[in-house]
Structure formats: C-alpha cells, structure tokens
mmJSON file of the N, C-alpha and C atoms, coordinates in Angstrom:
{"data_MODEL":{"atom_site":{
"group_PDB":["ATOM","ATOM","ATOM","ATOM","ATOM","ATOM","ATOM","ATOM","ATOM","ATOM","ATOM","ATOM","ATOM","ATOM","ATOM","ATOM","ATOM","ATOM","ATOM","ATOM","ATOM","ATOM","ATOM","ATOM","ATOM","ATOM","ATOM","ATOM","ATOM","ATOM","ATOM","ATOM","ATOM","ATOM","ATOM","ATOM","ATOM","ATOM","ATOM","ATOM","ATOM","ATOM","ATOM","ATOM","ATOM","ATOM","ATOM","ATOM","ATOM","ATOM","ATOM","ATOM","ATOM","ATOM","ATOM","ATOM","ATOM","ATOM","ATOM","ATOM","ATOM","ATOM","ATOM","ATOM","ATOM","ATOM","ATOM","ATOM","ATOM","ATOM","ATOM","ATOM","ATOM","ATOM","ATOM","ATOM","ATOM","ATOM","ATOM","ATOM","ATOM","ATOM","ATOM","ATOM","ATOM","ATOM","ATOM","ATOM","ATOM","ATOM","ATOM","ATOM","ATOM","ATOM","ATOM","ATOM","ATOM","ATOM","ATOM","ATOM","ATOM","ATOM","ATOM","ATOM","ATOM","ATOM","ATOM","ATOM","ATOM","ATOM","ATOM","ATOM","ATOM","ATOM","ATOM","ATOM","ATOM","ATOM","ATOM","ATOM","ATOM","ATOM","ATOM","ATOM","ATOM","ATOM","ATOM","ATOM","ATOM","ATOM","ATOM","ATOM","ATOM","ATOM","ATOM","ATOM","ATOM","ATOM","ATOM","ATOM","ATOM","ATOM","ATOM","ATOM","ATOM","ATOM","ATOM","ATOM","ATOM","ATOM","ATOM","ATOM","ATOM","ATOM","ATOM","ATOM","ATOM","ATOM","ATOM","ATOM","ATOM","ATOM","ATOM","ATOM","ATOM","ATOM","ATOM","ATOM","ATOM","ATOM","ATOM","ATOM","ATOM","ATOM","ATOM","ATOM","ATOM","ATOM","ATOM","ATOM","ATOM","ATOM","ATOM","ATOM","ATOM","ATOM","ATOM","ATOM","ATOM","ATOM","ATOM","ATOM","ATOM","ATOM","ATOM","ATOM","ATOM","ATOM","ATOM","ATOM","ATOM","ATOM","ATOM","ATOM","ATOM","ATOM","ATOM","ATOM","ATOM","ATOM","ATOM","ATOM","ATOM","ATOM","ATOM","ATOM","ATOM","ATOM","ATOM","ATOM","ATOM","ATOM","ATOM","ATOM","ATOM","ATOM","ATOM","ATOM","ATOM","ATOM","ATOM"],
"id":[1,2,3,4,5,6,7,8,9,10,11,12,13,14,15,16,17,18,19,20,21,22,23,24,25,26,27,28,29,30,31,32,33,34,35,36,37,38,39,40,41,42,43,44,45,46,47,48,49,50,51,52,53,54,55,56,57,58,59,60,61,62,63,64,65,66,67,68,69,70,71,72,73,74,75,76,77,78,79,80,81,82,83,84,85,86,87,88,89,90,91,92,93,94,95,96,97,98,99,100,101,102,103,104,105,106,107,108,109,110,111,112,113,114,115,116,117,118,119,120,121,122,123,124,125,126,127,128,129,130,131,132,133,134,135,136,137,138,139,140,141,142,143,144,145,146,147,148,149,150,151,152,153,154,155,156,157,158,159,160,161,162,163,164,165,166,167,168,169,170,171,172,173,174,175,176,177,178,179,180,181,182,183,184,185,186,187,188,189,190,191,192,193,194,195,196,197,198,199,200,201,202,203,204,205,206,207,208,209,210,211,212,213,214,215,216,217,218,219,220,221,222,223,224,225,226,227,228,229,230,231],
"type_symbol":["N","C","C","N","C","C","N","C","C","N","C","C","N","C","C","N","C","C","N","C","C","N","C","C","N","C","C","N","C","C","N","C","C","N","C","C","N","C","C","N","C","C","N","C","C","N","C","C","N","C","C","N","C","C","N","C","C","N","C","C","N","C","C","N","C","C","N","C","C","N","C","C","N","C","C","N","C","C","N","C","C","N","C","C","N","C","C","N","C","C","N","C","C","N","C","C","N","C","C","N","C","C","N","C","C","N","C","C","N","C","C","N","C","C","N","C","C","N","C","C","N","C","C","N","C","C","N","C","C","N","C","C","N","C","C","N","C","C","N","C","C","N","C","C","N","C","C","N","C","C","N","C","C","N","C","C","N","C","C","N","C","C","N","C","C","N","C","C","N","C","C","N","C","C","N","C","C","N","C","C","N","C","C","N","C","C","N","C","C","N","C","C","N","C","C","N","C","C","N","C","C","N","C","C","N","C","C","N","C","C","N","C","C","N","C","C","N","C","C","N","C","C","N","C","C","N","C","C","N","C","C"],
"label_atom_id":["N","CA","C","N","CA","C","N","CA","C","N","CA","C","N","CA","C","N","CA","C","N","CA","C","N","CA","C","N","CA","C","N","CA","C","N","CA","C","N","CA","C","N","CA","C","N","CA","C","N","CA","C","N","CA","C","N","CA","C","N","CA","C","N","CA","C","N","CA","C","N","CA","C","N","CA","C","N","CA","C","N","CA","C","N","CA","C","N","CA","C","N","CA","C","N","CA","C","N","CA","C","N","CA","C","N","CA","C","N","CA","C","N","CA","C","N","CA","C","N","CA","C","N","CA","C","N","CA","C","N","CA","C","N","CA","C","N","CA","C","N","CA","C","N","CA","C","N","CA","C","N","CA","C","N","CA","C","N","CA","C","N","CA","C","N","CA","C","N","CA","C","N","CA","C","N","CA","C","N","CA","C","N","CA","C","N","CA","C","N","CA","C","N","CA","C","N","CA","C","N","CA","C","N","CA","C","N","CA","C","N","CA","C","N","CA","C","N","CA","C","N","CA","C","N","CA","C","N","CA","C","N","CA","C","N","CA","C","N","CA","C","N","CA","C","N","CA","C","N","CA","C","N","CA","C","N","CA","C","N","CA","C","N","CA","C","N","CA","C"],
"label_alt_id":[null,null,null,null,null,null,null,null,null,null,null,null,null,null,null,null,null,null,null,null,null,null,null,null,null,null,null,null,null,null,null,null,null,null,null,null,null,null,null,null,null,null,null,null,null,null,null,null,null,null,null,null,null,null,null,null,null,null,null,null,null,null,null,null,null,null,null,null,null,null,null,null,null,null,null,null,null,null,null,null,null,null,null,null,null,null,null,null,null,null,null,null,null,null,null,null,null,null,null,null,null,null,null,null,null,null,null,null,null,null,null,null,null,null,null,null,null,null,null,null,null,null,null,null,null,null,null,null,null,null,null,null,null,null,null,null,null,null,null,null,null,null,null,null,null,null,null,null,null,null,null,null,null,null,null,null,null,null,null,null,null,null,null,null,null,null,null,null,null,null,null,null,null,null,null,null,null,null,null,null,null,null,null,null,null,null,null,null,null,null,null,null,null,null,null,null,null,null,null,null,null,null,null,null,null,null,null,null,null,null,null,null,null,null,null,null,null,null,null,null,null,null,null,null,null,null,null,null,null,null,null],
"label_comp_id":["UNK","UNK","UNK","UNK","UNK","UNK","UNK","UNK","UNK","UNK","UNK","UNK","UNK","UNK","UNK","UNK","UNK","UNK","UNK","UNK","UNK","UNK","UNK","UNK","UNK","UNK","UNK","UNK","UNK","UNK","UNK","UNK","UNK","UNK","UNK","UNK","UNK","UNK","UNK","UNK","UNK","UNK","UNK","UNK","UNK","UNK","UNK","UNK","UNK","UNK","UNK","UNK","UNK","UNK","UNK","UNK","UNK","UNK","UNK","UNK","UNK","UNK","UNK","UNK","UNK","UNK","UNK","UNK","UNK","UNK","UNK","UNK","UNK","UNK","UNK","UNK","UNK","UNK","UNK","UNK","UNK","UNK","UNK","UNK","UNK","UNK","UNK","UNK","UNK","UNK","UNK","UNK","UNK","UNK","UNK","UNK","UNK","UNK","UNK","UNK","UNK","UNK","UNK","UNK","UNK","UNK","UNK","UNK","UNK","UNK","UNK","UNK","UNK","UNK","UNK","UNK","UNK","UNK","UNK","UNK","UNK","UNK","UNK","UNK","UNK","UNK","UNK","UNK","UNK","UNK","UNK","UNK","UNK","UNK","UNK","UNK","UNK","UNK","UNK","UNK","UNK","UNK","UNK","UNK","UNK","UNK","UNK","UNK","UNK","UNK","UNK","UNK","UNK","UNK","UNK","UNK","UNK","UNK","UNK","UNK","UNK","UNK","UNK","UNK","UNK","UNK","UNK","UNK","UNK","UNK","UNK","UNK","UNK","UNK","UNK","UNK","UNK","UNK","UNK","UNK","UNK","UNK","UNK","UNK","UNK","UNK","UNK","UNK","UNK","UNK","UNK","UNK","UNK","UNK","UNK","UNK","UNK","UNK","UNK","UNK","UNK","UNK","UNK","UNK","UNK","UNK","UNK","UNK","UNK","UNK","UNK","UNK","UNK","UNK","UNK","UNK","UNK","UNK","UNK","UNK","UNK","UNK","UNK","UNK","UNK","UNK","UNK","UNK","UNK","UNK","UNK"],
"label_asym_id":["A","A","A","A","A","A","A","A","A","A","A","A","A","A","A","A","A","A","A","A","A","A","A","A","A","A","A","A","A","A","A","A","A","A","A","A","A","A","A","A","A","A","A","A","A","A","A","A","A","A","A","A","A","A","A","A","A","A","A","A","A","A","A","A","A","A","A","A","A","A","A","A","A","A","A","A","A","A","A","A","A","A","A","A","A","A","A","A","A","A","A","A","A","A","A","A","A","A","A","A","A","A","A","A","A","A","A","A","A","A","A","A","A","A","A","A","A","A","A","A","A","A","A","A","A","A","A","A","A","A","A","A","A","A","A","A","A","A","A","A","A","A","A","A","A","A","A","A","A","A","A","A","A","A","A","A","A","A","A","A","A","A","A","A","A","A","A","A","A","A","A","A","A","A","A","A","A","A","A","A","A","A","A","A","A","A","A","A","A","A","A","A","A","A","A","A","A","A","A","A","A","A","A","A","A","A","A","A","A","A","A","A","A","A","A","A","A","A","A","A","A","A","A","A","A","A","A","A","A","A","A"],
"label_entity_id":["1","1","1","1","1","1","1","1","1","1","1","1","1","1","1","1","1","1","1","1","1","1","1","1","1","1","1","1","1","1","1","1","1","1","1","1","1","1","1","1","1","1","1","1","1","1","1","1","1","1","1","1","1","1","1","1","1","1","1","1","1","1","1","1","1","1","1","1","1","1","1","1","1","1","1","1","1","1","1","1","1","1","1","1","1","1","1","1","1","1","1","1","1","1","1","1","1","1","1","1","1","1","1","1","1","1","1","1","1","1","1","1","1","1","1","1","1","1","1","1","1","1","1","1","1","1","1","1","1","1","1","1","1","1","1","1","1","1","1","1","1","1","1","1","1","1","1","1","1","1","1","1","1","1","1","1","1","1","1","1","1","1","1","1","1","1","1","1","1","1","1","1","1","1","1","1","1","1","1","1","1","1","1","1","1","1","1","1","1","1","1","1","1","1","1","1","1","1","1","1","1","1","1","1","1","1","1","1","1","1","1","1","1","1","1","1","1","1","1","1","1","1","1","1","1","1","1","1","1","1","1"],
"label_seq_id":[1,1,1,2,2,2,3,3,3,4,4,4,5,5,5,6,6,6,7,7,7,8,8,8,9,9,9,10,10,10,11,11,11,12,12,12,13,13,13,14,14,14,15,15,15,16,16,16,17,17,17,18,18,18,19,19,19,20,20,20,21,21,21,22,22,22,23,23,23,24,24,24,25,25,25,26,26,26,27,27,27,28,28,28,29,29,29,30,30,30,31,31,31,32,32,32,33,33,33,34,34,34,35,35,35,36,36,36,37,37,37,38,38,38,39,39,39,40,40,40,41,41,41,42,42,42,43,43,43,44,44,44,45,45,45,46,46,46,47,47,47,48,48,48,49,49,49,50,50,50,51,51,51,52,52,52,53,53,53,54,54,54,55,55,55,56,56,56,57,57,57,58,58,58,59,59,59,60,60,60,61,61,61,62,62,62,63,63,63,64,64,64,65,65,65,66,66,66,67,67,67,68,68,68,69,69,69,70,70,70,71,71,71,72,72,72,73,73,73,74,74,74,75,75,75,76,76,76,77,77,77],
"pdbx_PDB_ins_code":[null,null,null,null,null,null,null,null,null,null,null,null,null,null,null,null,null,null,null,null,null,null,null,null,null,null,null,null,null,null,null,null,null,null,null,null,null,null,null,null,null,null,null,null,null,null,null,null,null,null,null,null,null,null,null,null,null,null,null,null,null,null,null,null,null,null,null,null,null,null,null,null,null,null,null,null,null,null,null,null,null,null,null,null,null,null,null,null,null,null,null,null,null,null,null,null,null,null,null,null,null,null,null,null,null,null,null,null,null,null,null,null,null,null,null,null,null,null,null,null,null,null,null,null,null,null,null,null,null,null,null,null,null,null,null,null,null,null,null,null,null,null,null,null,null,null,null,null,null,null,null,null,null,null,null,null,null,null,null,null,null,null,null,null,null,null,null,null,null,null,null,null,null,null,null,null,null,null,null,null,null,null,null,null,null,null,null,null,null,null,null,null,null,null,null,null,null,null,null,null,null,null,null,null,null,null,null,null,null,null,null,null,null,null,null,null,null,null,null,null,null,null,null,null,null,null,null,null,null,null,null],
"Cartn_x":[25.942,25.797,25.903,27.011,26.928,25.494,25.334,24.438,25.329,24.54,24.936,24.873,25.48,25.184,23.741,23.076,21.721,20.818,21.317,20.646,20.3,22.07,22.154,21.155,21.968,20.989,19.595,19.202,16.787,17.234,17.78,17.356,17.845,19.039,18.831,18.04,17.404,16.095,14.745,14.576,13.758,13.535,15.247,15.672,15.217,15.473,15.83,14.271,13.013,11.946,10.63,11.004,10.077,11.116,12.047,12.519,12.757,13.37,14.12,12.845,11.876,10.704,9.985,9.804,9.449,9.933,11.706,12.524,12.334,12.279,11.382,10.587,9.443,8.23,8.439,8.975,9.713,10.095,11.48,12.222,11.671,10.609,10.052,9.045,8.423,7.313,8.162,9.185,10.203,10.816,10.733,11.259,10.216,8.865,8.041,7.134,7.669,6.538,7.889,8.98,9.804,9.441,9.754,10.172,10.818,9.943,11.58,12.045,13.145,14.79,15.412,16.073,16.591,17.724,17.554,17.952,19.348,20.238,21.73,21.71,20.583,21.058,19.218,18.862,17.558,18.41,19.326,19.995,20.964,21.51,22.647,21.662,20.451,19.628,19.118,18.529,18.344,19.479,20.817,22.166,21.752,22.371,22.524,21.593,19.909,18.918,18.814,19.703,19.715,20.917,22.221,22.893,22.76,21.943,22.012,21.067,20.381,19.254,20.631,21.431,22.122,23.253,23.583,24.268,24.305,22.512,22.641,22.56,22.39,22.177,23.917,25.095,26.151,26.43,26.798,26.639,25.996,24.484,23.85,24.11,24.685,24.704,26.445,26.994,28.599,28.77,29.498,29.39,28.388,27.367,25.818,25.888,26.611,26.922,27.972,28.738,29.901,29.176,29.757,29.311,29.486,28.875,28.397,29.769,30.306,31.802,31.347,30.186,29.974,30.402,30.129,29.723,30.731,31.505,32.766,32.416,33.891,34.367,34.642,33.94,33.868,35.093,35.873,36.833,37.193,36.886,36.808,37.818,39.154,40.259,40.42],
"Cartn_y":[13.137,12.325,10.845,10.002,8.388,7.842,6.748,6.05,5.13,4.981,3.333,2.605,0.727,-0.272,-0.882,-0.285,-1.269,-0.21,1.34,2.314,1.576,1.262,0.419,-0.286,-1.231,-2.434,-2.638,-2.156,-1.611,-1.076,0.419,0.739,-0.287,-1.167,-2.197,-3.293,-3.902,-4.394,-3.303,-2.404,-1.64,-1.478,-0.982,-1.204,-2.239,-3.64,-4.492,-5.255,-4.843,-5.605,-4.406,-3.338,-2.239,-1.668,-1.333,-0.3,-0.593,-2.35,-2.952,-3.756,-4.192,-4.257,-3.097,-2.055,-0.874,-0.382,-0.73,-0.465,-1.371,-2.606,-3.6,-3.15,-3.083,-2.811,-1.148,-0.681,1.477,0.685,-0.221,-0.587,-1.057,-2.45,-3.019,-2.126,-1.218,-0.299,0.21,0.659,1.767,1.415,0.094,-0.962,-1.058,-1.299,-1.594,-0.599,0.481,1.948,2.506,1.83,2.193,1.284,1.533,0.352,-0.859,-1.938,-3.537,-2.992,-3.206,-3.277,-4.586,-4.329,-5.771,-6.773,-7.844,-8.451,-8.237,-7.504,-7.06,-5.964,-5.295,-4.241,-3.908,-5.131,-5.098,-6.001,-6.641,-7.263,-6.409,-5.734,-4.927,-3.556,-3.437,-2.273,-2.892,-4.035,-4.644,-4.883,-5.032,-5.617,-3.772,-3.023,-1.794,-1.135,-1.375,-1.264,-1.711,-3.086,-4.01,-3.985,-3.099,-3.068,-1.17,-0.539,0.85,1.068,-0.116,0.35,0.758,-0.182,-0.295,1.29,1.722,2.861,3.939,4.246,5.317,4.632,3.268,2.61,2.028,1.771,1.69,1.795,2.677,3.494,2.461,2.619,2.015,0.095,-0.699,-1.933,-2.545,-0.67,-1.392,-1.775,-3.42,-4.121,-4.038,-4.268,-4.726,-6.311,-7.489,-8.476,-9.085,-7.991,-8.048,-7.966,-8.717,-8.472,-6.935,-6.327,-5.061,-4.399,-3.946,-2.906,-2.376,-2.128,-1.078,-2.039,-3.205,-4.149,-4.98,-5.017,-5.183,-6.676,-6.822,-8.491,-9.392,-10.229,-11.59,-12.288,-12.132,-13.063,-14.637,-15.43,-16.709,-17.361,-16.894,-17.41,-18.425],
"Cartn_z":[8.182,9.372,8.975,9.646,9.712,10.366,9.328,10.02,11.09,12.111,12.707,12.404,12.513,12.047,11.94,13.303,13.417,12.114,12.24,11.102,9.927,9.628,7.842,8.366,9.06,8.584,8.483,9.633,9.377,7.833,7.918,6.18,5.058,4.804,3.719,3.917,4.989,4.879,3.866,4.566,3.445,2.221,1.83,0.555,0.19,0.17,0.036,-0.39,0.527,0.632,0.104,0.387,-0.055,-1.689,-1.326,-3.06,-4.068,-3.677,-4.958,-5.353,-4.792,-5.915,-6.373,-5.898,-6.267,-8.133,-7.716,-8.744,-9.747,-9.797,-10.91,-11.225,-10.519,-11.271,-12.13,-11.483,-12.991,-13.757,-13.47,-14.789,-15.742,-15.538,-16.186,-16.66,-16.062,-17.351,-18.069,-17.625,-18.519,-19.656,-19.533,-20.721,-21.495,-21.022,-21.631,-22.943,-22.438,-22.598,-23.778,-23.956,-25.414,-26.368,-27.469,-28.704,-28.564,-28.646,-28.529,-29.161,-28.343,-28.808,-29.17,-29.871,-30.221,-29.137,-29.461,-28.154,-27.727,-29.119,-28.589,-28.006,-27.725,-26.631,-25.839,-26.157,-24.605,-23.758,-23.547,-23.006,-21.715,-22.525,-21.973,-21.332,-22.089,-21.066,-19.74,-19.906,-18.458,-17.668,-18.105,-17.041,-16.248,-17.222,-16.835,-15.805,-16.072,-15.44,-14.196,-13.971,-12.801,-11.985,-12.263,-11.717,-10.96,-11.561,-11.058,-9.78,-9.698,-8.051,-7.33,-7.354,-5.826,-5.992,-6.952,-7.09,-5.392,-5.78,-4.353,-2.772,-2.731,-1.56,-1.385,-2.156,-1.667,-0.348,0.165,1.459,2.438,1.939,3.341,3.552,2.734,2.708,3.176,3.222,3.431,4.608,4.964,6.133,6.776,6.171,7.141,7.36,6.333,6.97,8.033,8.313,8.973,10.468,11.563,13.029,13.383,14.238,14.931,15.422,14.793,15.402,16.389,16.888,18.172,18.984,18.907,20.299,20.518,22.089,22.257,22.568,21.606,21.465,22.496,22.551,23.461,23.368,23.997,23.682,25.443,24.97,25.893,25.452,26.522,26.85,27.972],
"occupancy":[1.0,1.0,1.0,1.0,1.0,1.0,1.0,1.0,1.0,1.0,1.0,1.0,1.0,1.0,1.0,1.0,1.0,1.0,1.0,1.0,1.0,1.0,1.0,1.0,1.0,1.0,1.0,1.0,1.0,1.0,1.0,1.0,1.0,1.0,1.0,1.0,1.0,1.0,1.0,1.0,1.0,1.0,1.0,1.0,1.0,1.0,1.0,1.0,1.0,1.0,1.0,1.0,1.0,1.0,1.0,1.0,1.0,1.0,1.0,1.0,1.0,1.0,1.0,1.0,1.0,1.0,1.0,1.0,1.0,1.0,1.0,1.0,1.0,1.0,1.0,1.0,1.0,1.0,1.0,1.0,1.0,1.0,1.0,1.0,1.0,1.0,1.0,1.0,1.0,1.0,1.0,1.0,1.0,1.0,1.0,1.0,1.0,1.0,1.0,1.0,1.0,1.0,1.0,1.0,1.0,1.0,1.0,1.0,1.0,1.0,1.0,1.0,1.0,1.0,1.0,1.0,1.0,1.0,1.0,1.0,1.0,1.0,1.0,1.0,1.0,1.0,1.0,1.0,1.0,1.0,1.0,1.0,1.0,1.0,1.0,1.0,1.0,1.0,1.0,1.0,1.0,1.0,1.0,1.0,1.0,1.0,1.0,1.0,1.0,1.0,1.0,1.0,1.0,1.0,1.0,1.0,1.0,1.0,1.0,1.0,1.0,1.0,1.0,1.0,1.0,1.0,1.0,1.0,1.0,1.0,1.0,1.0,1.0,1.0,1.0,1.0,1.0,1.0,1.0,1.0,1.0,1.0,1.0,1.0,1.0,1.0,1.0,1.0,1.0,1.0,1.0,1.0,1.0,1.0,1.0,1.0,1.0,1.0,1.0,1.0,1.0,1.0,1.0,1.0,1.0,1.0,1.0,1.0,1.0,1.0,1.0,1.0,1.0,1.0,1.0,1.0,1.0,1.0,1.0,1.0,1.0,1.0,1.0,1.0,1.0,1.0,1.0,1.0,1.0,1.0,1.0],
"B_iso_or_equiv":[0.0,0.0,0.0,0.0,0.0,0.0,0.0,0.0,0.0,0.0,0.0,0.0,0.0,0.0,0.0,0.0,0.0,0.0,0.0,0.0,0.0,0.0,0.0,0.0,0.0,0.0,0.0,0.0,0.0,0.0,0.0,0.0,0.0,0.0,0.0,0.0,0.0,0.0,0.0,0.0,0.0,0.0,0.0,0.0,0.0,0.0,0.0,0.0,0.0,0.0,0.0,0.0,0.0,0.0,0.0,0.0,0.0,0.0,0.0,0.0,0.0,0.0,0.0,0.0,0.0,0.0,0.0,0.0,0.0,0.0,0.0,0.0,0.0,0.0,0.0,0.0,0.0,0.0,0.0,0.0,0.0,0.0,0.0,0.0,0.0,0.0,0.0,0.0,0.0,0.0,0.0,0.0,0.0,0.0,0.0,0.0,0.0,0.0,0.0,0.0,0.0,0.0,0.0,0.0,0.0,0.0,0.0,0.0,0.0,0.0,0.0,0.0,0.0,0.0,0.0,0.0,0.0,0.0,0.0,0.0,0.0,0.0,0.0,0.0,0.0,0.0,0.0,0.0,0.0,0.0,0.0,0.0,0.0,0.0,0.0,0.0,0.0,0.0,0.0,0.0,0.0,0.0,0.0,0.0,0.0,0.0,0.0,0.0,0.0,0.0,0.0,0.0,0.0,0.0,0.0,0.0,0.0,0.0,0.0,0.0,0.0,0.0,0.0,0.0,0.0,0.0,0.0,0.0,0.0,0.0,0.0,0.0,0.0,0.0,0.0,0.0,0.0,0.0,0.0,0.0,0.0,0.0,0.0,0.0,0.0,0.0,0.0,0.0,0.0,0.0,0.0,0.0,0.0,0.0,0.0,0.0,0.0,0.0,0.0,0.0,0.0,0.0,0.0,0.0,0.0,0.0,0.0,0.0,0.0,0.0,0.0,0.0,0.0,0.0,0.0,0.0,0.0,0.0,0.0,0.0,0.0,0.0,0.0,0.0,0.0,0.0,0.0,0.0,0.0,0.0,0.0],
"pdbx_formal_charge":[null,null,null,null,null,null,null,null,null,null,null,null,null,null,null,null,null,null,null,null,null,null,null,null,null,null,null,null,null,null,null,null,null,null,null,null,null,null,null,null,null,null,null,null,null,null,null,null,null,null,null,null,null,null,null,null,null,null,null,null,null,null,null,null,null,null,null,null,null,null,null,null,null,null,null,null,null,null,null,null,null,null,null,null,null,null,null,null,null,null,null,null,null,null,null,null,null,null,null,null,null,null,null,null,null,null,null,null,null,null,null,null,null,null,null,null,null,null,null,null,null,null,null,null,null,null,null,null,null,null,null,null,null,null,null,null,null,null,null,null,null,null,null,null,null,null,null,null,null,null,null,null,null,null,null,null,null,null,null,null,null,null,null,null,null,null,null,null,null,null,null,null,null,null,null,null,null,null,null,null,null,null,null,null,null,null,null,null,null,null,null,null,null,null,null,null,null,null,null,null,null,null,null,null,null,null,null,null,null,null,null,null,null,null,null,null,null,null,null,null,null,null,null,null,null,null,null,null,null,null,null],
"auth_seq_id":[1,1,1,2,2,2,3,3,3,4,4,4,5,5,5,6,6,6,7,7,7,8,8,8,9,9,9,10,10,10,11,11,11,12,12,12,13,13,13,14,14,14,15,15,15,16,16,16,17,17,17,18,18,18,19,19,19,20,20,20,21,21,21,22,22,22,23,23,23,24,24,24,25,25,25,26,26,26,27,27,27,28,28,28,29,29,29,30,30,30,31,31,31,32,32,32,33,33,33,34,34,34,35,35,35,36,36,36,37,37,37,38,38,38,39,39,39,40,40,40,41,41,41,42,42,42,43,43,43,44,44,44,45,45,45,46,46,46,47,47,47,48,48,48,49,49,49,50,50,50,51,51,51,52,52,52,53,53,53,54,54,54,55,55,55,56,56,56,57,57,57,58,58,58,59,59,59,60,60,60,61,61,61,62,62,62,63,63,63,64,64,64,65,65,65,66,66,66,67,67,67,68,68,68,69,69,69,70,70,70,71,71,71,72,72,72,73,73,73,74,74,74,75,75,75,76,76,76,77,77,77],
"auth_comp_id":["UNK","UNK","UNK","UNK","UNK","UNK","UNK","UNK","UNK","UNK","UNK","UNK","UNK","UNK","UNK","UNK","UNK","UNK","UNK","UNK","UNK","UNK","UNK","UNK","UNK","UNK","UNK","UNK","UNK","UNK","UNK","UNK","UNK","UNK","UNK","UNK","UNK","UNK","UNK","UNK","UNK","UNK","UNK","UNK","UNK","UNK","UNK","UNK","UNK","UNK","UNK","UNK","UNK","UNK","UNK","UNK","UNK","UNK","UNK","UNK","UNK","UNK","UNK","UNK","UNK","UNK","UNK","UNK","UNK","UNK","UNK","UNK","UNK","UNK","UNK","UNK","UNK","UNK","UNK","UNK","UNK","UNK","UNK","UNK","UNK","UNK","UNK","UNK","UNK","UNK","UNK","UNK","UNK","UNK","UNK","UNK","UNK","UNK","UNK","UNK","UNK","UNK","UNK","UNK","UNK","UNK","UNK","UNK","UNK","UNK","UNK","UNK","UNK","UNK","UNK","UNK","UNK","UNK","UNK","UNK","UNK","UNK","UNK","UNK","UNK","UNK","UNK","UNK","UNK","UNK","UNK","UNK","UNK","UNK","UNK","UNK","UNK","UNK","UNK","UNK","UNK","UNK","UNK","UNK","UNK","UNK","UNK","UNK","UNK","UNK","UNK","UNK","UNK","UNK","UNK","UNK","UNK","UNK","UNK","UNK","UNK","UNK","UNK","UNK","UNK","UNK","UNK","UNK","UNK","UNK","UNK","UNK","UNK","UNK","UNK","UNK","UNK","UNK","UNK","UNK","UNK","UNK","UNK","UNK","UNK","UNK","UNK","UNK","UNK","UNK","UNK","UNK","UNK","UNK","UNK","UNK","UNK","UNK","UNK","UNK","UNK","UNK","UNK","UNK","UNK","UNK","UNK","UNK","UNK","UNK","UNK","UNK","UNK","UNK","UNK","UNK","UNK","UNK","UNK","UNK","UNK","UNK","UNK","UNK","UNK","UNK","UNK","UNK","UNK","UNK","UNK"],
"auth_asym_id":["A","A","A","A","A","A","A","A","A","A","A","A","A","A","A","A","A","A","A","A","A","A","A","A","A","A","A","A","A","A","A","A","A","A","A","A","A","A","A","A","A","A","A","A","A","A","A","A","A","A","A","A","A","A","A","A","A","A","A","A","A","A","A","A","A","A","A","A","A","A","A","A","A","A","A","A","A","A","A","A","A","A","A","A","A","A","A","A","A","A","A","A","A","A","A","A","A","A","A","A","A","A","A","A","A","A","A","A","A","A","A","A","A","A","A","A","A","A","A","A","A","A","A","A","A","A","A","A","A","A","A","A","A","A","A","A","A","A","A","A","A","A","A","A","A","A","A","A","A","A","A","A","A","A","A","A","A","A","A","A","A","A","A","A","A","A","A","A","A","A","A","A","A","A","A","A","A","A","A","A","A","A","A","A","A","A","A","A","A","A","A","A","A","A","A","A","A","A","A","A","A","A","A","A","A","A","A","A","A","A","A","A","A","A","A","A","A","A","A","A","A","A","A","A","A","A","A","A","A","A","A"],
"auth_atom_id":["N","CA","C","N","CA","C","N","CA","C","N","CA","C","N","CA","C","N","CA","C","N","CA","C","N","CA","C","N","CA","C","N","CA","C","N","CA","C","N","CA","C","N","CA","C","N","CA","C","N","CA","C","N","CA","C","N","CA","C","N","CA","C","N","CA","C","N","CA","C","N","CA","C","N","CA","C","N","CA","C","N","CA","C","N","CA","C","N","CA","C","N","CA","C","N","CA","C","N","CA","C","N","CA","C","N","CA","C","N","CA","C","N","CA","C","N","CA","C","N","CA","C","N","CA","C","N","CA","C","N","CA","C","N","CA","C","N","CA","C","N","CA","C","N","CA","C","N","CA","C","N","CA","C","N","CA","C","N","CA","C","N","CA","C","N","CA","C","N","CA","C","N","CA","C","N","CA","C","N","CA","C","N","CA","C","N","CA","C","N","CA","C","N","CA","C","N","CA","C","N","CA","C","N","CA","C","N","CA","C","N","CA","C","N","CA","C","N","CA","C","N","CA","C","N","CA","C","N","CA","C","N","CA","C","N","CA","C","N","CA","C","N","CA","C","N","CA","C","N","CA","C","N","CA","C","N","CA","C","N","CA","C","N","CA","C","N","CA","C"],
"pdbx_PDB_model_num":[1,1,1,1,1,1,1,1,1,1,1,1,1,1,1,1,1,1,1,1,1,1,1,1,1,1,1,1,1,1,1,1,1,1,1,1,1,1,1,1,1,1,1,1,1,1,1,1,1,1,1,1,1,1,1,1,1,1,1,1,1,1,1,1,1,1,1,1,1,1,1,1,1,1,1,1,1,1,1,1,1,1,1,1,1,1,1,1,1,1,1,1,1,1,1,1,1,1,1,1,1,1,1,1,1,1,1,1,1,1,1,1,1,1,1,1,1,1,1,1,1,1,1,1,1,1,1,1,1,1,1,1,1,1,1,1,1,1,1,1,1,1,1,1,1,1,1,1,1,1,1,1,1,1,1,1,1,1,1,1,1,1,1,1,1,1,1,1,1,1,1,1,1,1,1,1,1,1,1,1,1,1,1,1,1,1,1,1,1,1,1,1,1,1,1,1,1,1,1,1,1,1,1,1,1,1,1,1,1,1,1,1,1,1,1,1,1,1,1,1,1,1,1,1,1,1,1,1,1,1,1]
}}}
C-alpha cells in the first residue's frame, strides 16, 4: 500500500524528531560498547553508521519537499 503525501510527510517528521535521535543514541552505545578503533576506520564506521538510518525510510521522504501532487494547480492567468 502507497502512502499519501500528507502520510510521508507526518511519518518523516517522526522519523526525523522521534527515530533519528533514537538511532544516535544505538549507534553511539554501539560504538561505544566495542574496542577504539583506530581513527582510520572509527571514522569510516561512523560515515557508514550515519548514512544507514535513512536506508529503510527512503521511501517515506521521497518528494515530501516537493508541493502536494494531490492538490490541483492554481494557475492565475
């Protein structure tokens, strides 16, 4: 099932204000609760760490800044 636009958009607010600090605070224990690593690849574990929240939320953020496709265009000719 598609979400709707107003769907996305409420759920990447959520995301956005409830998960992706959620997801800091795992990553950062998860980092924490191994061995330092050395800075040539604690580096590249945090890029990696910080680019994978958004993996399963793709979906819900595509064209959420774009104006509302449902809602028919104003046009003032």
């Amino acid at each position: 099932m598609a979400l709707s636009y107003k769907a996305r958009k409420r759920w990447s607010l959520v995301v956005l204000l409830v998960g992706m600090p959620a997801y800091v605070v795992l990553a950062v224990t998860l980092m924490g609760h191994i061995q330092r690593l050395p800075l040539w690849l604690e580096v590249p574990a945090y890029l990696v760490l910080g680019f994978a929240w958004i993996l399963p939320f793709k979906r819900v953020f595509l064209g959420v800044g774009q104006p509302d496709p449902d809602q028919p265009a104003d046009h003032d000719e």
